[in-house]
FIKOLZA-1660 file (N, C-alpha, C; in steps of 0.1 Angstrom, whole numbers, plus 5000, padded with zeros to 4 digits):
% residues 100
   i   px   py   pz ch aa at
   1 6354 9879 0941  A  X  N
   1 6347 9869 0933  A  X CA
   1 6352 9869 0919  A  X  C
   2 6352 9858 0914  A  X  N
   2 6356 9857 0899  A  X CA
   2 6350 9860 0889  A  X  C
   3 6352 9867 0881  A  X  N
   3 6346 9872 0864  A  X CA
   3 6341 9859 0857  A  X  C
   4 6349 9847 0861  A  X  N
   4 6349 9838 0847  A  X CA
   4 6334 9833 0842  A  X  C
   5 6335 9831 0831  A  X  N
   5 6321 9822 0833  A  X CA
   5 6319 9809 0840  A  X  C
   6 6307 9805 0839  A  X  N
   6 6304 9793 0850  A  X CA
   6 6295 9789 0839  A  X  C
   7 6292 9771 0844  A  X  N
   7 6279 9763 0838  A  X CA
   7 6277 9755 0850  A  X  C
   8 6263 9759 0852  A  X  N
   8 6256 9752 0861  A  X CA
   8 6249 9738 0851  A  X  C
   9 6255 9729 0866  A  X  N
   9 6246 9713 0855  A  X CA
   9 6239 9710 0868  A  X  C
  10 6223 9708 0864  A  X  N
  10 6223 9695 0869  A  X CA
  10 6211 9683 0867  A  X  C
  11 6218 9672 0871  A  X  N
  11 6215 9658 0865  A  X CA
  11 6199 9659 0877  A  X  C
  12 6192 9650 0867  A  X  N
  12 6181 9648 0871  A  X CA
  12 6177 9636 0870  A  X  C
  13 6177 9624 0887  A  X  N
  13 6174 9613 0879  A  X CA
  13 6153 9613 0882  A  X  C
  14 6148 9609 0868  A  X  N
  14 6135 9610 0870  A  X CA
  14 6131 9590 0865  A  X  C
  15 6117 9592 0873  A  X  N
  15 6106 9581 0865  A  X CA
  15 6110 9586 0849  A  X  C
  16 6107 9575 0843  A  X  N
  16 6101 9571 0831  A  X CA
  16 6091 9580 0823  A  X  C
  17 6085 9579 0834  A  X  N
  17 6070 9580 0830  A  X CA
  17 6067 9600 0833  A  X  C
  18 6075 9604 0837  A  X  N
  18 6080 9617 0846  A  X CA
  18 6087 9623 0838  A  X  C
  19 6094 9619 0834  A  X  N
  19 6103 9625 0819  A  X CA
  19 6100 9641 0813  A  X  C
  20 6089 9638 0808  A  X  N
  20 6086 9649 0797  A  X CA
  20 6079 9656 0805  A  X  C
  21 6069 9651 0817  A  X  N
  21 6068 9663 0832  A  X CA
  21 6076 9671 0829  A  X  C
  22 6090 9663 0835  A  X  N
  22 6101 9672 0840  A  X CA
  22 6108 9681 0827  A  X  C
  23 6108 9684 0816  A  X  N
  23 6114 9684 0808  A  X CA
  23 6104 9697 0806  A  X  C
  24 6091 9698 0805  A  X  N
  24 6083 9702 0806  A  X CA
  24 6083 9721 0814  A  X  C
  25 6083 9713 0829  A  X  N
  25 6087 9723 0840  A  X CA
  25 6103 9730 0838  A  X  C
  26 6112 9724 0833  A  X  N
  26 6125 9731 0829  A  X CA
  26 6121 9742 0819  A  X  C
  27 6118 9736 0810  A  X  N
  27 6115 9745 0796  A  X CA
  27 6107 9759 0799  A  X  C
  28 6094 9758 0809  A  X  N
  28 6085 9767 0814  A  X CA
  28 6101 9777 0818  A  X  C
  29 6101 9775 0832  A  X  N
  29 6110 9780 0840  A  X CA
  29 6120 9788 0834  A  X  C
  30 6130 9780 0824  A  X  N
  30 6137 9790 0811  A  X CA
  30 6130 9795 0801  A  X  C
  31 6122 9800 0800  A  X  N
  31 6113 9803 0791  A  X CA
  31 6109 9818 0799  A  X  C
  32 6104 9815 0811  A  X  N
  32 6094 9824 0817  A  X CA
  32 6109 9835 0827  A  X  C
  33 6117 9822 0835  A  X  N
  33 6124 9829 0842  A  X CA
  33 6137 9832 0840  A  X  C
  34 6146 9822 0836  A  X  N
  34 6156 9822 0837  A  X CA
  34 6166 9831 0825  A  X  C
  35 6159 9827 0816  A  X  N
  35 6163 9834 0803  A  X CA
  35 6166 9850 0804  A  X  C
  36 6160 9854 0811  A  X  N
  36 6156 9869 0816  A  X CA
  36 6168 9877 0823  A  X  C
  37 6173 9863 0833  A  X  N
  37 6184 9869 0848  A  X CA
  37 6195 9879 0839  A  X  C
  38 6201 9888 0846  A  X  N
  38 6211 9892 0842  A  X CA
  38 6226 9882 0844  A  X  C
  39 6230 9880 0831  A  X  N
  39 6242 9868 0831  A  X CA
  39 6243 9857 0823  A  X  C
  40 6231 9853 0825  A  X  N
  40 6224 9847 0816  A  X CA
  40 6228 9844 0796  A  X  C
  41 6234 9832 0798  A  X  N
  41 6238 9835 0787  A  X CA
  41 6233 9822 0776  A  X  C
  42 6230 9811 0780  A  X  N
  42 6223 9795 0770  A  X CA
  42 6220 9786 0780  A  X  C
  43 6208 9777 0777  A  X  N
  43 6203 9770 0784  A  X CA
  43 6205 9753 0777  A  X  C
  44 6205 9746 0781  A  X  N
  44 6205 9734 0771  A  X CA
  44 6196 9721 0779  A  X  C
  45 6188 9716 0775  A  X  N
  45 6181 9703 0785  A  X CA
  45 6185 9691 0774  A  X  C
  46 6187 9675 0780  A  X  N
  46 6188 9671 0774  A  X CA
  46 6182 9657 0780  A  X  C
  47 6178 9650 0772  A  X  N
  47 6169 9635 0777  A  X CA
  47 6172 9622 0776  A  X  C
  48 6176 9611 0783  A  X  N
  48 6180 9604 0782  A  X CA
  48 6172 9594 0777  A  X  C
  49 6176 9586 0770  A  X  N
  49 6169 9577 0753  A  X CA
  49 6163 9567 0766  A  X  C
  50 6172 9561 0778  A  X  N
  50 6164 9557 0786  A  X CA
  50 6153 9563 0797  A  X  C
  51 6149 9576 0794  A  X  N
  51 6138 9579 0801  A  X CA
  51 6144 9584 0819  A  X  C
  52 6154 9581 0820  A  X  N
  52 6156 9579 0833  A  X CA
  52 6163 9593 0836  A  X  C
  53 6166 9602 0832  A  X  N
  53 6176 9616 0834  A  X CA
  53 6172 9625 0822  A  X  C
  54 6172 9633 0835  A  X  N
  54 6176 9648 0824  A  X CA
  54 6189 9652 0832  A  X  C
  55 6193 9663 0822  A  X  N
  55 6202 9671 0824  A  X CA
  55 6198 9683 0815  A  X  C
  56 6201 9693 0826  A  X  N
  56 6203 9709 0827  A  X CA
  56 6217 9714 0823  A  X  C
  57 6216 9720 0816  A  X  N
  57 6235 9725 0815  A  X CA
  57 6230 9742 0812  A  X  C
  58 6232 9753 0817  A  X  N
  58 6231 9764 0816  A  X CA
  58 6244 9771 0815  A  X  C
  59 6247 9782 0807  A  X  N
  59 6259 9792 0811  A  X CA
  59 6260 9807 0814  A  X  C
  60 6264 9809 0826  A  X  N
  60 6264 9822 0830  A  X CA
  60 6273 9832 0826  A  X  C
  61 6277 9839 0826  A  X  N
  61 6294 9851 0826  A  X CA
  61 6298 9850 0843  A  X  C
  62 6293 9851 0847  A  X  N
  62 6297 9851 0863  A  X CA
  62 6291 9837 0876  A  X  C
  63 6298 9836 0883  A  X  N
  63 6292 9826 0892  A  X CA
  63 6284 9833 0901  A  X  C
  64 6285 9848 0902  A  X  N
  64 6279 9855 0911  A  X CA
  64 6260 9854 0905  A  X  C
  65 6261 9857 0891  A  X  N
  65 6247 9853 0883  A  X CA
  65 6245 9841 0882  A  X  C
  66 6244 9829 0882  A  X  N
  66 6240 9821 0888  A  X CA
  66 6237 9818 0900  A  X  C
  67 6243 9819 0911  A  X  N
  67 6241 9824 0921  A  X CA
  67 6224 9833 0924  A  X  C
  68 6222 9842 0923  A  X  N
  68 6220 9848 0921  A  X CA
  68 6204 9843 0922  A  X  C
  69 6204 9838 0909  A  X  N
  69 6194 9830 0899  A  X CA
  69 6187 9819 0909  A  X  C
  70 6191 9816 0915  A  X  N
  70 6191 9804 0921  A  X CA
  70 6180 9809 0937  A  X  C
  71 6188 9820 0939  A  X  N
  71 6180 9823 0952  A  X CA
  71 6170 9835 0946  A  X  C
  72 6165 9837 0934  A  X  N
  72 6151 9847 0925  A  X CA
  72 6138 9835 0934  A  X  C
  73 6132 9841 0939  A  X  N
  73 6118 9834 0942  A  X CA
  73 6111 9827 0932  A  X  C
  74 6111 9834 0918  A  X  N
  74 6104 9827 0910  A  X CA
  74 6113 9811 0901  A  X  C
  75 6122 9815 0902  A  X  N
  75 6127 9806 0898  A  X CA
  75 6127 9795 0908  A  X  C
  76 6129 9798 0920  A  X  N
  76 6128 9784 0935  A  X CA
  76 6117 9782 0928  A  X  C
  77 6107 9788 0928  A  X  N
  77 6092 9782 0923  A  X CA
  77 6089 9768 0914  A  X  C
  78 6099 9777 0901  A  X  N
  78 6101 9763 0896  A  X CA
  78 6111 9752 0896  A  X  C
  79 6120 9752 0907  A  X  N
  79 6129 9746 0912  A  X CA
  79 6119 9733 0919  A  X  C
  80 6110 9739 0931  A  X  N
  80 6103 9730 0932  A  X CA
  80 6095 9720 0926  A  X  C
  81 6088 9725 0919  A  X  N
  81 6079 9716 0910  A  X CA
  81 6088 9706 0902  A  X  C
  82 6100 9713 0902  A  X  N
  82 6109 9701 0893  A  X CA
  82 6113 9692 0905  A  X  C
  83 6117 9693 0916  A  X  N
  83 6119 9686 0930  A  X CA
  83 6109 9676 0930  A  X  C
  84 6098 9678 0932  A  X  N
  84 6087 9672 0930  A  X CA
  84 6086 9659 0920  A  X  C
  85 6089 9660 0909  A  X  N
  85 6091 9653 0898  A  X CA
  85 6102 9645 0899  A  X  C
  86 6113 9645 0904  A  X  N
  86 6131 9641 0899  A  X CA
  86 6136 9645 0913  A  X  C
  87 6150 9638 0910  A  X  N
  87 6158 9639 0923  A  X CA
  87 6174 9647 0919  A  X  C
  88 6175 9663 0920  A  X  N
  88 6184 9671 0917  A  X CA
  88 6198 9666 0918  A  X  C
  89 6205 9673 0912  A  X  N
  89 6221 9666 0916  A  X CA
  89 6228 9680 0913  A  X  C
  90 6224 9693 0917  A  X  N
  90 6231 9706 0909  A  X CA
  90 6246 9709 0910  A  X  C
  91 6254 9718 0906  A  X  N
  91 6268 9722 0909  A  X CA
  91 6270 9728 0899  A  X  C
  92 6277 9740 0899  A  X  N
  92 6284 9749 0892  A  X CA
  92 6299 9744 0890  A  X  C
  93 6299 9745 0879  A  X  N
  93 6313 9740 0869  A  X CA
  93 6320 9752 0858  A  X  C
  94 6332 9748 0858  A  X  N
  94 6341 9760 0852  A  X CA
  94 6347 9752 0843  A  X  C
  95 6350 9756 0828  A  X  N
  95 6355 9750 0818  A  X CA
  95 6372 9745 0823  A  X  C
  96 6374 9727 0822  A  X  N
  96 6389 9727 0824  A  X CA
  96 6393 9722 0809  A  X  C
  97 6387 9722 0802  A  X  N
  97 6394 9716 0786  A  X CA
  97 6381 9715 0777  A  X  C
  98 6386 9720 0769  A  X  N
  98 6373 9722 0752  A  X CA
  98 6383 9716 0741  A  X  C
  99 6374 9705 0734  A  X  N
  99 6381 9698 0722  A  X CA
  99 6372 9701 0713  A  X  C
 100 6377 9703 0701  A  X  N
 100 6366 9708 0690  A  X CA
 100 6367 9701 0680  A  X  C
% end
């Protein structure tokens, strides 16, 4: 398995009206769970001016910790409730080019 780091994204298309729900249940989730995992390294949520998406962008040190993260009970927990709310789009991503 690979050392590198990883960022897990994922896009969230929500209601309108669901939005800050969702945004809501992310924030709990990193707050309570995710922040915590070993690997774990920044979380970022971000809202779309049209109401219609979020996005998750997290970075790990390893894909194996994210991984990992992913199958923690508590965190499915709040996986769901965000399921509930929005329609997931997840995937683990590796840096191919940084412009600064």
């Amino acid at each position: 398995m690979s050392d590198e780091p990883v960022t897990f994204v994922n896009v969230f298309d929500v209601e309108p009206a669901h939005q800050q729900a969702l945004l809501d249940v992310l924030t709990a989730g990193a707050e309570e769970v995710i922040r915590h995992r070993p690997g774990f390294e920044s979380l970022t949520l971000l809202a779309s001016l049209d109401g219609r998406r979020v996005v998750n962008v997290a970075r790990w040190r390893r894909a194996e910790d994210a991984r990992a993260t992913q199958a923690d009970p508590a965190a499915a927990a709040h996986a769901r409730r965000a399921a509930a709310l929005a329609t997931a789009s997840p995937g683990l991503y590796r840096v191919a080019a940084e412009i600064a």
